[in-house]
PDB file with SEQRES, HELIX, SHEET and CRYST1 records, atoms N, CA, C and O in Angstrom:
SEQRES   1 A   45  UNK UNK UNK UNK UNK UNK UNK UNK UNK UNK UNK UNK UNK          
SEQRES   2 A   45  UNK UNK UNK UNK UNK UNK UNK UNK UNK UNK UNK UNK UNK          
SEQRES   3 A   45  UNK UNK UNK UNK UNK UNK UNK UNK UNK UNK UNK UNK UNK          
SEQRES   4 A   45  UNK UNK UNK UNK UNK UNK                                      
HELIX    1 AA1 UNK A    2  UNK A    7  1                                   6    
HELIX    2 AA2 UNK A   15  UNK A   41  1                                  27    
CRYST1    1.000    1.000    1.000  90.00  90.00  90.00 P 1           1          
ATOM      1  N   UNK A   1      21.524 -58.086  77.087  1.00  0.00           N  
ATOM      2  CA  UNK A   1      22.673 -58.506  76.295  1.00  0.00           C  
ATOM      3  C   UNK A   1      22.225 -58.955  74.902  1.00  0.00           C  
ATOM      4  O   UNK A   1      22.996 -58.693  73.979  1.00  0.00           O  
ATOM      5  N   UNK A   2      20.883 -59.711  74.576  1.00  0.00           N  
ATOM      6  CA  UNK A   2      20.773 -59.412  73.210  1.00  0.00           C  
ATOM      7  C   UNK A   2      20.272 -58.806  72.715  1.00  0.00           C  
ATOM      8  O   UNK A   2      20.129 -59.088  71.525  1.00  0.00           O  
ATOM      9  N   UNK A   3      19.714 -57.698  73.165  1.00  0.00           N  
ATOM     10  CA  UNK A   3      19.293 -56.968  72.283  1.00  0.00           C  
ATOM     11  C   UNK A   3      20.717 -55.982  71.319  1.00  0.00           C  
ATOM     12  O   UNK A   3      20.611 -55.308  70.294  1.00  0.00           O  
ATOM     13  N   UNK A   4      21.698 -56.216  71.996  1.00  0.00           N  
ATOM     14  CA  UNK A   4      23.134 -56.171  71.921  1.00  0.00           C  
ATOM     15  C   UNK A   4      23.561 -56.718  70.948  1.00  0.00           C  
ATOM     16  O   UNK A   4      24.035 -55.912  70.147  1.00  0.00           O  
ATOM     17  N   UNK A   5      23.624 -57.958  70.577  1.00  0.00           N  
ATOM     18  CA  UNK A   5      23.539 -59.156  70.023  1.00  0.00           C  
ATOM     19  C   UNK A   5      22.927 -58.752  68.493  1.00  0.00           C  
ATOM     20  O   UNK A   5      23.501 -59.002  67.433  1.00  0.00           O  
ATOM     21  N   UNK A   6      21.616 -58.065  68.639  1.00  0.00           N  
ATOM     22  CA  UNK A   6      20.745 -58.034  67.413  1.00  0.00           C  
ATOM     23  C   UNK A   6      21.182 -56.672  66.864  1.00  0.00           C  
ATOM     24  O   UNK A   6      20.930 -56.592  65.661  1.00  0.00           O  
ATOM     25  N   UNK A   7      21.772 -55.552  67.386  1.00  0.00           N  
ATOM     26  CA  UNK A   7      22.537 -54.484  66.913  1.00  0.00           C  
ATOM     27  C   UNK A   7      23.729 -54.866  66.630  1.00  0.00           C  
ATOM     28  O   UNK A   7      24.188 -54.085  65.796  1.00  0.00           O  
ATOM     29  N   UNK A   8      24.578 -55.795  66.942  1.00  0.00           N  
ATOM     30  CA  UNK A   8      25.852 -55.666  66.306  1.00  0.00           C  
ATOM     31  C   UNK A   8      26.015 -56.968  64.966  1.00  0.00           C  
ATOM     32  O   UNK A   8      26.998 -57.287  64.297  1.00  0.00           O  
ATOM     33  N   UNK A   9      24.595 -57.488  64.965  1.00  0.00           N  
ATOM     34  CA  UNK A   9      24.714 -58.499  63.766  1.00  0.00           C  
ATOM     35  C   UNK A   9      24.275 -56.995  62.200  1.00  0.00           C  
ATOM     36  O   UNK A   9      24.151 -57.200  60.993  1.00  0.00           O  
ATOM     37  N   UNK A  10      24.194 -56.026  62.758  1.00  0.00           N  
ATOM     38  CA  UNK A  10      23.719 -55.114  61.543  1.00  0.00           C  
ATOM     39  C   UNK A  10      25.090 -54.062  61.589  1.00  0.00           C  
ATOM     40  O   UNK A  10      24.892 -52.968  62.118  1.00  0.00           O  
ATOM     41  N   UNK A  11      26.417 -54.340  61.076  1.00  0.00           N  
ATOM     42  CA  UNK A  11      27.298 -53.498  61.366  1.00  0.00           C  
ATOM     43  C   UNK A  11      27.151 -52.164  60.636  1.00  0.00           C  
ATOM     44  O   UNK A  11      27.600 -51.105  61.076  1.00  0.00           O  
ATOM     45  N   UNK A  12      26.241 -52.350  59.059  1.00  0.00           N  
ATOM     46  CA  UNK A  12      26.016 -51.390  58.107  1.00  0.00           C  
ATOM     47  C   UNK A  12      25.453 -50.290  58.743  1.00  0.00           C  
ATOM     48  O   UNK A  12      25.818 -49.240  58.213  1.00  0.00           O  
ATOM     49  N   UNK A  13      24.661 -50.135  59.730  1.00  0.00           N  
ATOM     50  CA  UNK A  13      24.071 -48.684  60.345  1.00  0.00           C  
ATOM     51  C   UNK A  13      24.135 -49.062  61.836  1.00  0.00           C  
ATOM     52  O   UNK A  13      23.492 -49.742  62.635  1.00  0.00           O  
ATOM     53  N   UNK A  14      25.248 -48.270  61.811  1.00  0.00           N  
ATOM     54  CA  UNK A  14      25.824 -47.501  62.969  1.00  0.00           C  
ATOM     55  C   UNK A  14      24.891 -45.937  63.903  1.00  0.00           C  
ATOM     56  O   UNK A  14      24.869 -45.244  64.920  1.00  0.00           O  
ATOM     57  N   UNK A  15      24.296 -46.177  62.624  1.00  0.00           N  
ATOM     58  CA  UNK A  15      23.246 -44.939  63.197  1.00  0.00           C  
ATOM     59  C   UNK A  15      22.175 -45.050  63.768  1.00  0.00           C  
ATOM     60  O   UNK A  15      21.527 -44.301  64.500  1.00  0.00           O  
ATOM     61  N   UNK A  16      21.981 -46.398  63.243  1.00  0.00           N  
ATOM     62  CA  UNK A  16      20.786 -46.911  64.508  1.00  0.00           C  
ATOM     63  C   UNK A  16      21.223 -47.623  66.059  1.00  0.00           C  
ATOM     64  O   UNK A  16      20.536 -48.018  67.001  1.00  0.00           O  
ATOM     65  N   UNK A  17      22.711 -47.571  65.815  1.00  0.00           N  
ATOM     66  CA  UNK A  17      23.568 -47.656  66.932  1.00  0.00           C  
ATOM     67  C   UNK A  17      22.952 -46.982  68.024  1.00  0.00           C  
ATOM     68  O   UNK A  17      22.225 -47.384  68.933  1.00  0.00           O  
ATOM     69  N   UNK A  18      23.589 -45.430  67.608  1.00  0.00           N  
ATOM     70  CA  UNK A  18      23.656 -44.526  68.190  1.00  0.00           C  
ATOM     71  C   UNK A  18      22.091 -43.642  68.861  1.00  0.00           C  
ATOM     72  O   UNK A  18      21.966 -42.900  69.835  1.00  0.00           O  
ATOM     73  N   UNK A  19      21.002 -44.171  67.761  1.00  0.00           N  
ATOM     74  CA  UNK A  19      20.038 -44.191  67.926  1.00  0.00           C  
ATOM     75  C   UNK A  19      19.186 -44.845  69.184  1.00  0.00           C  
ATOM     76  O   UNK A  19      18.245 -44.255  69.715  1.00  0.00           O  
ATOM     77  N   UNK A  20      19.570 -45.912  69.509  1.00  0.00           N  
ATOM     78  CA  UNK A  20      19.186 -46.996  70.153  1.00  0.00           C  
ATOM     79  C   UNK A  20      19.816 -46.463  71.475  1.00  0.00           C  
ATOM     80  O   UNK A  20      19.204 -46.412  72.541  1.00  0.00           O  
ATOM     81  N   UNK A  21      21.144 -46.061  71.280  1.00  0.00           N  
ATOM     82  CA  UNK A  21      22.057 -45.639  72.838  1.00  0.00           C  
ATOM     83  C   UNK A  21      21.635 -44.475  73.303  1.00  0.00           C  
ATOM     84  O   UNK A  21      22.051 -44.176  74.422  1.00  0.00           O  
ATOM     85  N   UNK A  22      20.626 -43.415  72.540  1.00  0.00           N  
ATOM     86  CA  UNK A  22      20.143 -42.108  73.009  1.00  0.00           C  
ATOM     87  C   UNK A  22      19.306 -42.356  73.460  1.00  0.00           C  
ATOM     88  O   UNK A  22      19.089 -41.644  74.441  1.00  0.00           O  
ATOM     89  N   UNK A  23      18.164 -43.509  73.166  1.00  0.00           N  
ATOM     90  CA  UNK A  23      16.945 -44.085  73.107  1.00  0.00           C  
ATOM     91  C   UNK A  23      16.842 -44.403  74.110  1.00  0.00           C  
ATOM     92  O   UNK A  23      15.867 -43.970  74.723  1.00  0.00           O  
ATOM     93  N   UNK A  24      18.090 -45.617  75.031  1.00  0.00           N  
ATOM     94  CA  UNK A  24      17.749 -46.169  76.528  1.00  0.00           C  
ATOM     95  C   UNK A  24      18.195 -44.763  77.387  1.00  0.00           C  
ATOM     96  O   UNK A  24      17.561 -44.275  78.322  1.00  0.00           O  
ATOM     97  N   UNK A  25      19.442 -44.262  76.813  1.00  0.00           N  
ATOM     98  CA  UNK A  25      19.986 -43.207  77.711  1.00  0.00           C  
ATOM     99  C   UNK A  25      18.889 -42.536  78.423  1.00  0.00           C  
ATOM    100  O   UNK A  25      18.655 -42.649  79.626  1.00  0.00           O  
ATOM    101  N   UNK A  26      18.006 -41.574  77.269  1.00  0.00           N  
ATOM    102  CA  UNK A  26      16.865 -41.118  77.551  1.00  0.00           C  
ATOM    103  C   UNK A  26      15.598 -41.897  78.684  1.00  0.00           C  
ATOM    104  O   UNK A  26      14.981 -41.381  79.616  1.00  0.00           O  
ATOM    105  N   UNK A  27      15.547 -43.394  78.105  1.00  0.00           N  
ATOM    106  CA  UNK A  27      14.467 -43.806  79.210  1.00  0.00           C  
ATOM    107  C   UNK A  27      14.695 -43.742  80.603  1.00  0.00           C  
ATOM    108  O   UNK A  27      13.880 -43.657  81.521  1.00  0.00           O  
ATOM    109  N   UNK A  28      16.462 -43.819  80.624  1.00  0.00           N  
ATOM    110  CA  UNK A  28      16.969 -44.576  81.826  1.00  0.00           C  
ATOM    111  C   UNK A  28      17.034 -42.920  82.425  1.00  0.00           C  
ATOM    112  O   UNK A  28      16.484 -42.839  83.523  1.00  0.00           O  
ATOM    113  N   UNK A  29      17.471 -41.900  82.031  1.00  0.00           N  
ATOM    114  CA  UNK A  29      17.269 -40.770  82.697  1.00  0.00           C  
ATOM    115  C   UNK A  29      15.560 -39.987  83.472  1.00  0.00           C  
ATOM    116  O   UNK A  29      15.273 -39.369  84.497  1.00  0.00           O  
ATOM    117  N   UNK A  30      14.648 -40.604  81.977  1.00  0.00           N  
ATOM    118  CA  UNK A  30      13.175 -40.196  82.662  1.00  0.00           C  
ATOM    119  C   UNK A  30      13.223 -41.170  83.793  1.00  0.00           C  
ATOM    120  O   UNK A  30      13.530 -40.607  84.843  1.00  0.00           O  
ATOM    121  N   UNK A  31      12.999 -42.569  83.923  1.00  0.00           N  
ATOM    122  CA  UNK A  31      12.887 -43.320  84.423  1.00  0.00           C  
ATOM    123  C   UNK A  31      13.175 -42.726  86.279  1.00  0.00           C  
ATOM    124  O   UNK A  31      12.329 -42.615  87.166  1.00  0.00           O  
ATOM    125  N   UNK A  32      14.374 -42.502  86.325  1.00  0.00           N  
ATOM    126  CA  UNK A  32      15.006 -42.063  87.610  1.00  0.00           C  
ATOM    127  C   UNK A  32      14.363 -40.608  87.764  1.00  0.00           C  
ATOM    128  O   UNK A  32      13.820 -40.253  88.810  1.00  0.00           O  
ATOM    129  N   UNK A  33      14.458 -39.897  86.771  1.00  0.00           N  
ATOM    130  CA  UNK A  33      14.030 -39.152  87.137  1.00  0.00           C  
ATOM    131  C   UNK A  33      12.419 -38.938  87.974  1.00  0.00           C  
ATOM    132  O   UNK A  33      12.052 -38.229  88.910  1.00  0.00           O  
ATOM    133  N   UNK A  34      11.718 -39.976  87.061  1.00  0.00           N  
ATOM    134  CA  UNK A  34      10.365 -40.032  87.807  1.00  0.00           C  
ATOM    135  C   UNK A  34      10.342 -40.572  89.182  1.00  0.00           C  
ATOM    136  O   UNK A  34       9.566 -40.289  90.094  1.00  0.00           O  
ATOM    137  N   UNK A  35      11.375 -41.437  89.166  1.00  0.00           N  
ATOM    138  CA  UNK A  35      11.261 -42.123  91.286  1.00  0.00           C  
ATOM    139  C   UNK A  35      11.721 -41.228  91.813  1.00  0.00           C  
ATOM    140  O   UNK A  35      11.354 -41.198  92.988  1.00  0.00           O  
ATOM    141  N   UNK A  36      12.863 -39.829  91.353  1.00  0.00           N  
ATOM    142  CA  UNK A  36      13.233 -38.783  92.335  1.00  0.00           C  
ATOM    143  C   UNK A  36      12.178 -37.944  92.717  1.00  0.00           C  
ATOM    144  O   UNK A  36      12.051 -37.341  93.783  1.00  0.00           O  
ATOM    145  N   UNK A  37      11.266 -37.966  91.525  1.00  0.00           N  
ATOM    146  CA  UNK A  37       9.898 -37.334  91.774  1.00  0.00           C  
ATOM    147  C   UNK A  37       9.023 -38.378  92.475  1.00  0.00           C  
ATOM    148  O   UNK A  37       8.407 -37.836  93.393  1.00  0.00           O  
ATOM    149  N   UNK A  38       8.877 -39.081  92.417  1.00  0.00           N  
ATOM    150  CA  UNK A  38       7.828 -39.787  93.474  1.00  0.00           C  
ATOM    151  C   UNK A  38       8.546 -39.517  94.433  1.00  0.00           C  
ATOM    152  O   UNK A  38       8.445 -38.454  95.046  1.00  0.00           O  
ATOM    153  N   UNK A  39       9.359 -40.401  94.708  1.00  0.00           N  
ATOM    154  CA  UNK A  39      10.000 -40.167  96.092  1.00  0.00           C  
ATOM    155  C   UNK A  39      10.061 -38.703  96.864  1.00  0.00           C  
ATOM    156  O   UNK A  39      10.192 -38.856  98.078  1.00  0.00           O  
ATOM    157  N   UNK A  40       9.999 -37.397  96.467  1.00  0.00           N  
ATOM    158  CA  UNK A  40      10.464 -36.160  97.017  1.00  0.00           C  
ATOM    159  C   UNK A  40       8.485 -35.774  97.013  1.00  0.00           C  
ATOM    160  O   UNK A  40       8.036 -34.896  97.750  1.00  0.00           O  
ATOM    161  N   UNK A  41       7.774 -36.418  96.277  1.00  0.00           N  
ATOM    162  CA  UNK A  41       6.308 -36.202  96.253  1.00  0.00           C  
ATOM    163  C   UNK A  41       5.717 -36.914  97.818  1.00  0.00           C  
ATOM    164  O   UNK A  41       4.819 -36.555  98.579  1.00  0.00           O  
ATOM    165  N   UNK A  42       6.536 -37.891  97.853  1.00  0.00           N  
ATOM    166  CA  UNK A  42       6.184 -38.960  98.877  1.00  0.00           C  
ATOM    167  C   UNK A  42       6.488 -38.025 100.982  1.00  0.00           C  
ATOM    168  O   UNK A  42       5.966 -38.006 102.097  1.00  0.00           O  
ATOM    169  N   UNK A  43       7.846 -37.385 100.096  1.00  0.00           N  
ATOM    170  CA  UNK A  43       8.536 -37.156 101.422  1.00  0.00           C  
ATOM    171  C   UNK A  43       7.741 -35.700 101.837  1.00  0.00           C  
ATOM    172  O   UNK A  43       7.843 -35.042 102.872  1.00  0.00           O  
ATOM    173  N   UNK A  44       7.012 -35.489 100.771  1.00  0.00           N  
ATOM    174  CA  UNK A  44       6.600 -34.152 101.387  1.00  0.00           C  
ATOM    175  C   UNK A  44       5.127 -33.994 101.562  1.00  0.00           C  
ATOM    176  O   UNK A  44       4.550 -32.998 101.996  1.00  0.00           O  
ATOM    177  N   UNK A  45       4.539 -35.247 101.116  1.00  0.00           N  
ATOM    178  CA  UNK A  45       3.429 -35.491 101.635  1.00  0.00           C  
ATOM    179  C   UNK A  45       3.655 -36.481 103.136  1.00  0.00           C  
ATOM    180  O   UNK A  45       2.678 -36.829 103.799  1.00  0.00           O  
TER     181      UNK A  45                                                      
END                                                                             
């Protein structure tokens, strides 16, 4: 929540908004994606 906080005290760039929201999007997709891969690495070992 603040890092929330520290993006919306900068209303002038919005583009680092959007930047920032591709940024976790992206981690949060590798992220899972890597435990679907462990996990399916796991199940088939």
């Amino acid at each position: 929540d603040s890092a929330f906080t520290v993006l919306s005290e900068h209303p002038e760039s919005p583009m680092l908004n959007f930047v920032y929201a591709l940024l976790i999007r992206d981690v949060y997709a590798l992220t899972s994606a890597f435990f679907a891969l462990n996990s399916a690495m796991r199940f088939a070992l």
